[in-house]
mmCIF file of the C-alpha atoms, coordinates in Angstrom:
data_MODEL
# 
_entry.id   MODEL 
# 
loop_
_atom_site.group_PDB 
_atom_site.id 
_atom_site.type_symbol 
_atom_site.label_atom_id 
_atom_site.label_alt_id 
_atom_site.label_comp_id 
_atom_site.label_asym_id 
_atom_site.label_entity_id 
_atom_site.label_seq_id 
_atom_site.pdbx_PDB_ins_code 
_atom_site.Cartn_x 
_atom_site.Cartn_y 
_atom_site.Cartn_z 
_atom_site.occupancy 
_atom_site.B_iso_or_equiv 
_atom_site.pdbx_formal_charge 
_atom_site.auth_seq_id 
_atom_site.auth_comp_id 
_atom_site.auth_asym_id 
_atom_site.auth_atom_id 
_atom_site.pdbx_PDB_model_num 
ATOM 1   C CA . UNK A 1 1   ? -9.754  3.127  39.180 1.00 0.00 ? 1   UNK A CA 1 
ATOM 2   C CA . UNK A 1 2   ? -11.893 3.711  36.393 1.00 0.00 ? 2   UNK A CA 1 
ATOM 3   C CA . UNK A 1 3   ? -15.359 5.937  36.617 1.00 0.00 ? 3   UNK A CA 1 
ATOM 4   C CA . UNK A 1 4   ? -18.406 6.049  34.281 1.00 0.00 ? 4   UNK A CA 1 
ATOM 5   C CA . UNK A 1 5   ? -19.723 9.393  32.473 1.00 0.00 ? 5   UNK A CA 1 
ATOM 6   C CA . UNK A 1 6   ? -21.837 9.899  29.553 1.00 0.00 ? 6   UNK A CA 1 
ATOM 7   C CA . UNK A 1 7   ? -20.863 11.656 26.447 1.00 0.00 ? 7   UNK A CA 1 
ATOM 8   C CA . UNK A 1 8   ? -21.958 15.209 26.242 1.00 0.00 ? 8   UNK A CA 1 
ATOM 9   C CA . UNK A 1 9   ? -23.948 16.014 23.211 1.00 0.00 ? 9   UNK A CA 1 
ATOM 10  C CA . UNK A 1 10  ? -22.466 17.789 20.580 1.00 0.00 ? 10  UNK A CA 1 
ATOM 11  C CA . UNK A 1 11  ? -23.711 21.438 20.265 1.00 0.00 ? 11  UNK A CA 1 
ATOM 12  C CA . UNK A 1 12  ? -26.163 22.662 17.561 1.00 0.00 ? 12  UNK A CA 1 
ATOM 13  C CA . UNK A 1 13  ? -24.542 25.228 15.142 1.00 0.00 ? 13  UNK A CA 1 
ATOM 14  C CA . UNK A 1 14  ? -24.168 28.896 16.176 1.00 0.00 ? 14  UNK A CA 1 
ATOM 15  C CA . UNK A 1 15  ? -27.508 30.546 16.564 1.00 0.00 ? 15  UNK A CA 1 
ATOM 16  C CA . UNK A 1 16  ? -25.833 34.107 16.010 1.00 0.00 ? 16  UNK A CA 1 
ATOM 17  C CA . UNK A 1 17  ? -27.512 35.776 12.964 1.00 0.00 ? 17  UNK A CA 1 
ATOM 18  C CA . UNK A 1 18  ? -25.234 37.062 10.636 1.00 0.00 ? 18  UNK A CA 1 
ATOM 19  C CA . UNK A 1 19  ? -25.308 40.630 11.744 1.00 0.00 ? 19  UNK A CA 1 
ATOM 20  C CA . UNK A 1 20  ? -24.888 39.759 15.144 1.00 0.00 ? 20  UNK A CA 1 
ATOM 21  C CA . UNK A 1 21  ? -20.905 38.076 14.434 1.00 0.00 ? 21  UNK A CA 1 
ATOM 22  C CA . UNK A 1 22  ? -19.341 40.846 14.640 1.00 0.00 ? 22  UNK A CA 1 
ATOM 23  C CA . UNK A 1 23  ? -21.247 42.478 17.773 1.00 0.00 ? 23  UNK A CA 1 
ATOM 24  C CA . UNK A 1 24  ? -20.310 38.819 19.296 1.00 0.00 ? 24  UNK A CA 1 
ATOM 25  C CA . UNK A 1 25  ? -16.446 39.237 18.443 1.00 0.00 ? 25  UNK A CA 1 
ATOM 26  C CA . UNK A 1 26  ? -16.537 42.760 19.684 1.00 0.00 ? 26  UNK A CA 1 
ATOM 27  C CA . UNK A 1 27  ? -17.486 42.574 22.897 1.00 0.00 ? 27  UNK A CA 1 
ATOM 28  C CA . UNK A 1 28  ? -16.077 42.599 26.454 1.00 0.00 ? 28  UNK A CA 1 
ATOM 29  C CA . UNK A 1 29  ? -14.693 39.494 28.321 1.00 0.00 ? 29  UNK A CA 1 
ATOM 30  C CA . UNK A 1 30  ? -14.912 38.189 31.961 1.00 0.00 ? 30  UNK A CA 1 
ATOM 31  C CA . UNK A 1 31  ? -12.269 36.001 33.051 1.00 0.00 ? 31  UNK A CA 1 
ATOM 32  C CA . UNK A 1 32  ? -13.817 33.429 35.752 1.00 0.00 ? 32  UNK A CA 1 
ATOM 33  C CA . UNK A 1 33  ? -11.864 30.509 37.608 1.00 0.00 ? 33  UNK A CA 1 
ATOM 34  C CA . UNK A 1 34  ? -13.833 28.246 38.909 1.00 0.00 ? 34  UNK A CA 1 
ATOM 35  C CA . UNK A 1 35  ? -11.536 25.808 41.917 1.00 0.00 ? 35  UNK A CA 1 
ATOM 36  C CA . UNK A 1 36  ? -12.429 22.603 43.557 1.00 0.00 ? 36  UNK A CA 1 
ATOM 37  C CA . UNK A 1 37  ? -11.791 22.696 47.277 1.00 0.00 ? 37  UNK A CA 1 
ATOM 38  C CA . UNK A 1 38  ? -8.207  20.957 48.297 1.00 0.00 ? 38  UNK A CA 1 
ATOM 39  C CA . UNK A 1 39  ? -10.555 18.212 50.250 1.00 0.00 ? 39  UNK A CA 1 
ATOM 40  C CA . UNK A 1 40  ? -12.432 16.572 47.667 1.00 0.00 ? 40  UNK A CA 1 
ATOM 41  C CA . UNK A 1 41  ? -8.438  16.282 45.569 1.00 0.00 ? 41  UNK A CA 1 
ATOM 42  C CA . UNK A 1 42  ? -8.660  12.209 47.136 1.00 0.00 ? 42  UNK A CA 1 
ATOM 43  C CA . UNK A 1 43  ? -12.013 11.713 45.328 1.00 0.00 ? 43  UNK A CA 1 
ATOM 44  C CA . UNK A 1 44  ? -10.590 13.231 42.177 1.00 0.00 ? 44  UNK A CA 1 
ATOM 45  C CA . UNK A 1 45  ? -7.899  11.314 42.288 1.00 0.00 ? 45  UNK A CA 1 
ATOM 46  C CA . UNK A 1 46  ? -10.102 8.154  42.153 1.00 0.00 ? 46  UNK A CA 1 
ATOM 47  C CA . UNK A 1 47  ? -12.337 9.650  39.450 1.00 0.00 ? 47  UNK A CA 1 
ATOM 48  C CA . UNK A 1 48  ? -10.298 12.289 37.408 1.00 0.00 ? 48  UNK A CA 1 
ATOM 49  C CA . UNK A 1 49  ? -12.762 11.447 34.164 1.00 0.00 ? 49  UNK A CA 1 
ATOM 50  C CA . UNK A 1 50  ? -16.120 11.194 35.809 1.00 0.00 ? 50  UNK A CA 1 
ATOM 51  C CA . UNK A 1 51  ? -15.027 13.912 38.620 1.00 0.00 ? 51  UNK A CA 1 
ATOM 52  C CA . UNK A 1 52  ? -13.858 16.634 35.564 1.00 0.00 ? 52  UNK A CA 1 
ATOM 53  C CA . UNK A 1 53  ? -16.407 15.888 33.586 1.00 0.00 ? 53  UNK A CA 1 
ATOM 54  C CA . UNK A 1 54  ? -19.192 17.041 36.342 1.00 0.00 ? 54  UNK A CA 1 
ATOM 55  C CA . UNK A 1 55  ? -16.761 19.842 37.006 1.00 0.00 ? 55  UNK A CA 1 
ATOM 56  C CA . UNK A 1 56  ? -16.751 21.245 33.919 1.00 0.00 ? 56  UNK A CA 1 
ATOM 57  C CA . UNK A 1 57  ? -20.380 21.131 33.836 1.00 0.00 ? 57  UNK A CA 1 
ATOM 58  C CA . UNK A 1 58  ? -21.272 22.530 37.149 1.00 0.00 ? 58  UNK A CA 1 
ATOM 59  C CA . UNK A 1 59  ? -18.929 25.581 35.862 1.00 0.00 ? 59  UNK A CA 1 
ATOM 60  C CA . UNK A 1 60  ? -21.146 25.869 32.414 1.00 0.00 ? 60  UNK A CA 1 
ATOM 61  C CA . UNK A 1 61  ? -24.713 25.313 34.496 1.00 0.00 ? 61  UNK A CA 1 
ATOM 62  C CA . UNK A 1 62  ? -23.791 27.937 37.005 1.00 0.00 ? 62  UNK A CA 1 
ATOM 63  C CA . UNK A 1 63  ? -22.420 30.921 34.515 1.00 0.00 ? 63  UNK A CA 1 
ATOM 64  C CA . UNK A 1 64  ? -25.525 29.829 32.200 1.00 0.00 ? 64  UNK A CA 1 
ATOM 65  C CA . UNK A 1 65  ? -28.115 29.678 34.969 1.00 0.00 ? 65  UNK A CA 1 
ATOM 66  C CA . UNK A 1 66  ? -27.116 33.046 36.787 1.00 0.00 ? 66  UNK A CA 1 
ATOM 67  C CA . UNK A 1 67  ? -26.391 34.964 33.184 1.00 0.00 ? 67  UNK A CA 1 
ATOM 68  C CA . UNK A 1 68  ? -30.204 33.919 32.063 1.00 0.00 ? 68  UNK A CA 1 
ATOM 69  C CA . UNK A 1 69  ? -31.295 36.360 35.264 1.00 0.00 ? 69  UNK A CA 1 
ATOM 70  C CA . UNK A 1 70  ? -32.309 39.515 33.508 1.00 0.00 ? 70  UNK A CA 1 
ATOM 71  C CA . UNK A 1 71  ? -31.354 41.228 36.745 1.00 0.00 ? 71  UNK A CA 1 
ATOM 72  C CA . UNK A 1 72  ? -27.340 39.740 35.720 1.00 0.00 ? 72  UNK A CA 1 
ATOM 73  C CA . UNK A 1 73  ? -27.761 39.938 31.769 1.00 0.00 ? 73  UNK A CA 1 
ATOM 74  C CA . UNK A 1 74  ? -31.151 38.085 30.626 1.00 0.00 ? 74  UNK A CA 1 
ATOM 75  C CA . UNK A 1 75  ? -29.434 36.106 27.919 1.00 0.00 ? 75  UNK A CA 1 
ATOM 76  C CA . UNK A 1 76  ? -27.124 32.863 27.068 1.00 0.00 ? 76  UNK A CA 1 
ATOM 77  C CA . UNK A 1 77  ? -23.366 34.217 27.130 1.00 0.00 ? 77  UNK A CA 1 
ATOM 78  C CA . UNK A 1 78  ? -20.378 32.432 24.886 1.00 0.00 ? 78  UNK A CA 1 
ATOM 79  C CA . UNK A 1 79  ? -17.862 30.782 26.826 1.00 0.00 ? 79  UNK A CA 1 
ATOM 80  C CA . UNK A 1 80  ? -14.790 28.435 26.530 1.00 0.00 ? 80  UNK A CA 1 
ATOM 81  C CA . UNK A 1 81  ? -13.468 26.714 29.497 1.00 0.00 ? 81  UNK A CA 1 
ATOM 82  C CA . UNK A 1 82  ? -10.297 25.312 30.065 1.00 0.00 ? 82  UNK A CA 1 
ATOM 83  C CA . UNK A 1 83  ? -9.690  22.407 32.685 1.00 0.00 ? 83  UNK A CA 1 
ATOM 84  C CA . UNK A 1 84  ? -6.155  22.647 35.049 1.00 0.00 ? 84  UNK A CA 1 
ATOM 85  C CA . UNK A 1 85  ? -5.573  19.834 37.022 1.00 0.00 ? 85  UNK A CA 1 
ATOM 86  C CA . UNK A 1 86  ? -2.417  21.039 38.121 1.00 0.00 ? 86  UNK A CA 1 
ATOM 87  C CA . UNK A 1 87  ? -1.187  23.957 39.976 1.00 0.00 ? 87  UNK A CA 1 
ATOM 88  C CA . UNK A 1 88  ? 2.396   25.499 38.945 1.00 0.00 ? 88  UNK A CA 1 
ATOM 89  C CA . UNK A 1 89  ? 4.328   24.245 41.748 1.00 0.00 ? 89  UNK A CA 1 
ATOM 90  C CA . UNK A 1 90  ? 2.901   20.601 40.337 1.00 0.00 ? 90  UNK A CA 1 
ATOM 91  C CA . UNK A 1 91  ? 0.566   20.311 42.960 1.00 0.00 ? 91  UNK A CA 1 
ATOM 92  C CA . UNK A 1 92  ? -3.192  18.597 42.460 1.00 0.00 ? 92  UNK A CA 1 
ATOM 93  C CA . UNK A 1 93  ? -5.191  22.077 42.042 1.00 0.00 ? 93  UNK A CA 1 
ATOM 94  C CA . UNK A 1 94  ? -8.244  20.601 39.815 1.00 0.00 ? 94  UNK A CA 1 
ATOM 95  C CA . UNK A 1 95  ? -9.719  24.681 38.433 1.00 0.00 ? 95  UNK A CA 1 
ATOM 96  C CA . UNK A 1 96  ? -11.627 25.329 35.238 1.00 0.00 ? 96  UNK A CA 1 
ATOM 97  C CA . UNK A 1 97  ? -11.028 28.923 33.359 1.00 0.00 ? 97  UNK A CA 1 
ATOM 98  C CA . UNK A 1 98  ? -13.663 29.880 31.935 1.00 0.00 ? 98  UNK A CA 1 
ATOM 99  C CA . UNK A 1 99  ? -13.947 33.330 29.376 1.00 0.00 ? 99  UNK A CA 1 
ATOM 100 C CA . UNK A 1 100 ? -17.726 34.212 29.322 1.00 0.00 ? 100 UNK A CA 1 
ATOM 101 C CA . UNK A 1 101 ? -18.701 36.914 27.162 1.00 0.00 ? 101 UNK A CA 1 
ATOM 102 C CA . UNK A 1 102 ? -19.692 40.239 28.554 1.00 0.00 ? 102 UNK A CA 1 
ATOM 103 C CA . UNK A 1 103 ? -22.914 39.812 26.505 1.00 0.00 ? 103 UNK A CA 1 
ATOM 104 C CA . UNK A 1 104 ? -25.373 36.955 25.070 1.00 0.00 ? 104 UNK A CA 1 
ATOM 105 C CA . UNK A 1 105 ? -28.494 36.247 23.036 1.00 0.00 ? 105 UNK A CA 1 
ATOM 106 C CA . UNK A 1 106 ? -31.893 36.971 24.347 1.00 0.00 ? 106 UNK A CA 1 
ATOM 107 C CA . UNK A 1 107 ? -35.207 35.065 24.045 1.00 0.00 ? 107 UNK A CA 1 
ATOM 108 C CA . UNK A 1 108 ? -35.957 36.756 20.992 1.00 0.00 ? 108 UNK A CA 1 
ATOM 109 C CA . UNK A 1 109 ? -31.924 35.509 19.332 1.00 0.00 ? 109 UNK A CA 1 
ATOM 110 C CA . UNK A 1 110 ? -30.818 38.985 19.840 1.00 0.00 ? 110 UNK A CA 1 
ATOM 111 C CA . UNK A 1 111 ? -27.264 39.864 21.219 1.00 0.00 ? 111 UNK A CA 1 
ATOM 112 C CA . UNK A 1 112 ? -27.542 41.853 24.084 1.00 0.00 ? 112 UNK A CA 1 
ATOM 113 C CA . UNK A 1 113 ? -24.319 43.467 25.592 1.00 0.00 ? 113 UNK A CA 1 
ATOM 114 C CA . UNK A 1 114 ? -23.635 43.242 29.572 1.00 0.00 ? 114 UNK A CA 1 
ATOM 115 C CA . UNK A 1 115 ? -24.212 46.878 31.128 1.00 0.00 ? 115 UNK A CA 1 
ATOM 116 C CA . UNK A 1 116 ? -23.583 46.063 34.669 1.00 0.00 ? 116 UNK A CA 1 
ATOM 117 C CA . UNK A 1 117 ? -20.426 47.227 35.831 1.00 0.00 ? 117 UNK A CA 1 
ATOM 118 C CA . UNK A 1 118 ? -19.096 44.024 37.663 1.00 0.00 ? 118 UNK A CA 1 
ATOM 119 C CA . UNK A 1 119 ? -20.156 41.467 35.714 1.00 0.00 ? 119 UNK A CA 1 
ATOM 120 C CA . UNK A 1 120 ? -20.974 38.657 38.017 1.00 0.00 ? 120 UNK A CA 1 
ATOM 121 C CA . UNK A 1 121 ? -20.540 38.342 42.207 1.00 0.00 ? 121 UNK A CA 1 
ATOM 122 C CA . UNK A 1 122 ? -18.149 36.498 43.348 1.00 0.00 ? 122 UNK A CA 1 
ATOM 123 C CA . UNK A 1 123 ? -19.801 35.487 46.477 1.00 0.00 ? 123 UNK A CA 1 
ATOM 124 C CA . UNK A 1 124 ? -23.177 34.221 44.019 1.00 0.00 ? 124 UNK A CA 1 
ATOM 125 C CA . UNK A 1 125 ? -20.796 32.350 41.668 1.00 0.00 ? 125 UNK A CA 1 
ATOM 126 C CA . UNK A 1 126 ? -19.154 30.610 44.252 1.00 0.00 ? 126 UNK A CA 1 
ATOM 127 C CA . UNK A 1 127 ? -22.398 29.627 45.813 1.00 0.00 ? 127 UNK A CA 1 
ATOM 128 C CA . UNK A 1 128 ? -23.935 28.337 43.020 1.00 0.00 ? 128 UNK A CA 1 
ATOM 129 C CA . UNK A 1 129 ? -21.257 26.689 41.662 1.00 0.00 ? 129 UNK A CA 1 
ATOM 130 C CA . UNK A 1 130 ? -20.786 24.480 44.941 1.00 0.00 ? 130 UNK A CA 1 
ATOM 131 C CA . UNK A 1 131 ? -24.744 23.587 44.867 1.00 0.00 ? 131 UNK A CA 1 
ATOM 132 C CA . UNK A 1 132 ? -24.536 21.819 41.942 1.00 0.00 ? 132 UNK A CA 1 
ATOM 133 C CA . UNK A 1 133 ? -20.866 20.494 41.690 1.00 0.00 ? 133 UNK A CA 1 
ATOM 134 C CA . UNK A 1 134 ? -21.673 18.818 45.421 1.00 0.00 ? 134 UNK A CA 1 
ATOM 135 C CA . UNK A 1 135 ? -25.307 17.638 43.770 1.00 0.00 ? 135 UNK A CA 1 
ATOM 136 C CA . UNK A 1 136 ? -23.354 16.176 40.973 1.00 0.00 ? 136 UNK A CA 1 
ATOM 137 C CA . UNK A 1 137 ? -21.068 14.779 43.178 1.00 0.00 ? 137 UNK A CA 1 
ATOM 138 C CA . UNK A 1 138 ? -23.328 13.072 45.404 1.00 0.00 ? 138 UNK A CA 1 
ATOM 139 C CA . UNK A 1 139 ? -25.952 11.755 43.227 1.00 0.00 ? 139 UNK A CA 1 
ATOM 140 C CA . UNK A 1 140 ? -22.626 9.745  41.073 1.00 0.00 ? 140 UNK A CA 1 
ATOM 141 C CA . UNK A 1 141 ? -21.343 8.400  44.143 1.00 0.00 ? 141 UNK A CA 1 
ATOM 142 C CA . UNK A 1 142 ? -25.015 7.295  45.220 1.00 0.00 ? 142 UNK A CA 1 
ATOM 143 C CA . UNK A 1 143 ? -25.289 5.465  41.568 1.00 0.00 ? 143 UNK A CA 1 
ATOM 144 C CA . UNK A 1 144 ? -21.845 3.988  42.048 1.00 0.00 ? 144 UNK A CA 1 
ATOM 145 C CA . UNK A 1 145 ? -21.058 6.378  38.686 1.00 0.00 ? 145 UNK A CA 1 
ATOM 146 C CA . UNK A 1 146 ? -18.027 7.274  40.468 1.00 0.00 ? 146 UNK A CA 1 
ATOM 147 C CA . UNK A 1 147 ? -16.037 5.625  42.210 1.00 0.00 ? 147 UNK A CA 1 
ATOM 148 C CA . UNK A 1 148 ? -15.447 5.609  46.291 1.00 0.00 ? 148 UNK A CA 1 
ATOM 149 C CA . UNK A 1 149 ? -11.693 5.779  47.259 1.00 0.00 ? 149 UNK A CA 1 
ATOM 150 C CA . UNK A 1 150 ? -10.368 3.172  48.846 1.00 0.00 ? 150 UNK A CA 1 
ATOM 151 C CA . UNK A 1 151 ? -9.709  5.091  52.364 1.00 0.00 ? 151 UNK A CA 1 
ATOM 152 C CA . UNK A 1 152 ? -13.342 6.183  52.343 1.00 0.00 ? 152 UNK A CA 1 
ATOM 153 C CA . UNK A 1 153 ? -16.832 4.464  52.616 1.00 0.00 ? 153 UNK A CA 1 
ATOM 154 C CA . UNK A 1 154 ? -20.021 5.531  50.550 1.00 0.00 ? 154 UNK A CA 1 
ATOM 155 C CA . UNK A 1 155 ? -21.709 7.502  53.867 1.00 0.00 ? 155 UNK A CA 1 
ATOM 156 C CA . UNK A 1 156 ? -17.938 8.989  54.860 1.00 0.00 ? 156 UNK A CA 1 
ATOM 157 C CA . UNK A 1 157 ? -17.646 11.100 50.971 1.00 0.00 ? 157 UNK A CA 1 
ATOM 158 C CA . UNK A 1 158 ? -21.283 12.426 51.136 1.00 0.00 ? 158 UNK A CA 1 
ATOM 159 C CA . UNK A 1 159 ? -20.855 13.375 54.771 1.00 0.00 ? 159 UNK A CA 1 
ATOM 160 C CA . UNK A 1 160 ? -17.329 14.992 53.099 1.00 0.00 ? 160 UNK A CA 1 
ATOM 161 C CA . UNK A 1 161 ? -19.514 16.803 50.684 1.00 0.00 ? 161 UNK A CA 1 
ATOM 162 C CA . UNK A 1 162 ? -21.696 17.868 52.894 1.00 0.00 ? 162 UNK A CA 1 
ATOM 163 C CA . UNK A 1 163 ? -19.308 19.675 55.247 1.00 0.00 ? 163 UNK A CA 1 
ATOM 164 C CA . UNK A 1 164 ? -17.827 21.034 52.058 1.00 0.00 ? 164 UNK A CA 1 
ATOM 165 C CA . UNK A 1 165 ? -21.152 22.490 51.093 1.00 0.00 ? 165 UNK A CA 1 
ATOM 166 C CA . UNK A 1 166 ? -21.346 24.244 54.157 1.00 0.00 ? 166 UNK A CA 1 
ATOM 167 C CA . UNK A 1 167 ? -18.183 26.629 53.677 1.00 0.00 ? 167 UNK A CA 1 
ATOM 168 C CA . UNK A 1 168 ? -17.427 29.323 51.356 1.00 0.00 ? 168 UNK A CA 1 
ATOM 169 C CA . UNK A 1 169 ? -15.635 27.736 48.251 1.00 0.00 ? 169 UNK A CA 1 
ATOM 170 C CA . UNK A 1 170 ? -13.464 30.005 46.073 1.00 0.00 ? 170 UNK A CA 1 
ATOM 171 C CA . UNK A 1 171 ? -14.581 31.239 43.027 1.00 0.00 ? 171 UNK A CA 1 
ATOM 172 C CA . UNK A 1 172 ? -12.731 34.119 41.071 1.00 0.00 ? 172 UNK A CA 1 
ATOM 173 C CA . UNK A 1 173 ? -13.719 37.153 38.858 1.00 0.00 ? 173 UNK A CA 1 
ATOM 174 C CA . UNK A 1 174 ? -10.722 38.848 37.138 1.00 0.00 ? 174 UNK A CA 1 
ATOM 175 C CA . UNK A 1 175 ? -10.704 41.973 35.417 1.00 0.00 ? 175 UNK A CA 1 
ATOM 176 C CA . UNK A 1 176 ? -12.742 41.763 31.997 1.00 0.00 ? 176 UNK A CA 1 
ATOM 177 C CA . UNK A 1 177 ? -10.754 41.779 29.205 1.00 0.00 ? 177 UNK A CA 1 
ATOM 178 C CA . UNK A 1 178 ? -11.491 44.824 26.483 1.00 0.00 ? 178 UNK A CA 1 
ATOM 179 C CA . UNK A 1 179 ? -12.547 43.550 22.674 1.00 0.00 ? 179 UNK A CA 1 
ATOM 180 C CA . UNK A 1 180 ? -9.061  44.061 21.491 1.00 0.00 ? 180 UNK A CA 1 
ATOM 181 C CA . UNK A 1 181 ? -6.349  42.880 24.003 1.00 0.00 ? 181 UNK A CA 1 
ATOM 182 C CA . UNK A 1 182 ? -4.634  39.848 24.878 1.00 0.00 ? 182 UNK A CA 1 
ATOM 183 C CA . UNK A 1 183 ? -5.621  37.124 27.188 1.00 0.00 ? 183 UNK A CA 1 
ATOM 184 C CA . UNK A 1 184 ? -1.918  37.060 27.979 1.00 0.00 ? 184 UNK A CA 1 
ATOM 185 C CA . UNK A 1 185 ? -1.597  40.435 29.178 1.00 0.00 ? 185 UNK A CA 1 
ATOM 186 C CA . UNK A 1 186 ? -3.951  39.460 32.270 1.00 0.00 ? 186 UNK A CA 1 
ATOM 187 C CA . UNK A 1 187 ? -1.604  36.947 34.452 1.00 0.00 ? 187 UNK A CA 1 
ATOM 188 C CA . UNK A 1 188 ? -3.673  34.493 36.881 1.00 0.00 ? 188 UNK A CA 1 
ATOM 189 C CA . UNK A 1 189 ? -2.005  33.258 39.991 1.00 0.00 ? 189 UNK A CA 1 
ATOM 190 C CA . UNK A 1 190 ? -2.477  29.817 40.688 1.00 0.00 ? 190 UNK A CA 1 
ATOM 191 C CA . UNK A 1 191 ? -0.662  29.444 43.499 1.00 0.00 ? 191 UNK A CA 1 
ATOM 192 C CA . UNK A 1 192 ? -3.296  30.706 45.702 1.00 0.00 ? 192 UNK A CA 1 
ATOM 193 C CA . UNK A 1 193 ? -4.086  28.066 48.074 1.00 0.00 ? 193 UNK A CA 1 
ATOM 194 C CA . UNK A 1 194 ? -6.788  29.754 49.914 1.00 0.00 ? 194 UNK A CA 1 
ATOM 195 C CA . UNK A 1 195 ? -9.815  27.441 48.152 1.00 0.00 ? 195 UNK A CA 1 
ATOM 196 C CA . UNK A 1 196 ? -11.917 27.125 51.334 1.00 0.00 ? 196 UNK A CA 1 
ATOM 197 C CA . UNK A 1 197 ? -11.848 28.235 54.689 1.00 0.00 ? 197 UNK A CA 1 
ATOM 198 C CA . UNK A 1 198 ? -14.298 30.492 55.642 1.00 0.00 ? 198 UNK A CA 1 
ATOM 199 C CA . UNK A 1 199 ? -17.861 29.454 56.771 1.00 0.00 ? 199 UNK A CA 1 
ATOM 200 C CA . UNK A 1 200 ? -20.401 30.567 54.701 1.00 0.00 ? 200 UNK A CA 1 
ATOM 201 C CA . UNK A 1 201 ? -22.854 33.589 57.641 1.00 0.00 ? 201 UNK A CA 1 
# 
């Protein structure tokens, strides 16, 4: 099965003035994994371009739209993300990683450093984050952008996402990494299989 996305744009050049690199480079880290719940794995399956791609982005859209909240940080934070597919025992376990700098540029192009003690919410992140993946999700399958797996109808994966969208989905924060010190020396378990089950109060 094959599935339609667009390209994403490329990116303008850095908007960091030159006095602001090294304030950039020098700050703090968060550490944020991002994990698709083990019921939508059949639609990826079907749609592992069109399905990623929309993952990666909900990820991006949720740090960007929470970290422009003054009351989080008030500015546009640096990340990279990394897509798994895979868990380590080889099972499907689609996650993105994303490191998100503890600090961004402002409206006015100034970097601003984080000063809240924990970062981000979990609980927020996770909400957010399944808001727009399941939007993403169900206005492709609408369009016939992706495509509907052969076990399933149209109606049977947005009622799927919709029962999906009710439950708490599982979005984590590790520890931030200091300016300094390895990515390496901060190991992430992904064998936790614990990516929904609770209802959402």
């Amino acid at each position: 099965p094959t599935s339609k996305l667009s390209p994403m744009p490329r990116r303008s050049a850095s908007r960091l003035a030159p006095e602001d690199h090294g304030r950039a480079s020098a700050c703090d880290h968060a550490h944020i994994i991002f994990t698709v719940p083990e019921q939508l794995n059949t639609l990826w399956q079907f749609n592992r371009a069109g399905f990623s791609g929309r993952l990666m982005k909900a990820a991006r859209q949720t740090l960007e739209t929470l970290l422009a909240d003054p009351k989080y940080l008030g500015a546009k934070p640096g990340i990279i993300s990394a897509l798994h597919t895979w868990g380590r025992n080889l099972s499907i376990h689609p996650h993105v990683h994303c490191l998100v700098t503890a600090g961004g540029l402002d409206s006015d192009g100034r970097f601003v450093h984080s000063t809240r003690q924990g970062f981000l919410p979990g609980p927020v992140l996770a909400a957010v984050f399944r808001g727009k993946l399941c939007d993403f999700l169900k206005t492709a399958i609408a369009s016939g952008d992706l495509v509907v797996p052969s076990s399933m109808t149209v109606a049977k994966c947005l009622s799927l996402l919709n029962r999906v969208g009710r439950v708490r989905w599982n979005v984590r924060v590790q520890e931030r990494y200091p300016h300094g010190v390895s990515v390496a020396g901060y190991p992430v378990d992904e064998t936790d299989t614990s990516r929904f089950s609770q209802p959402l109060v």
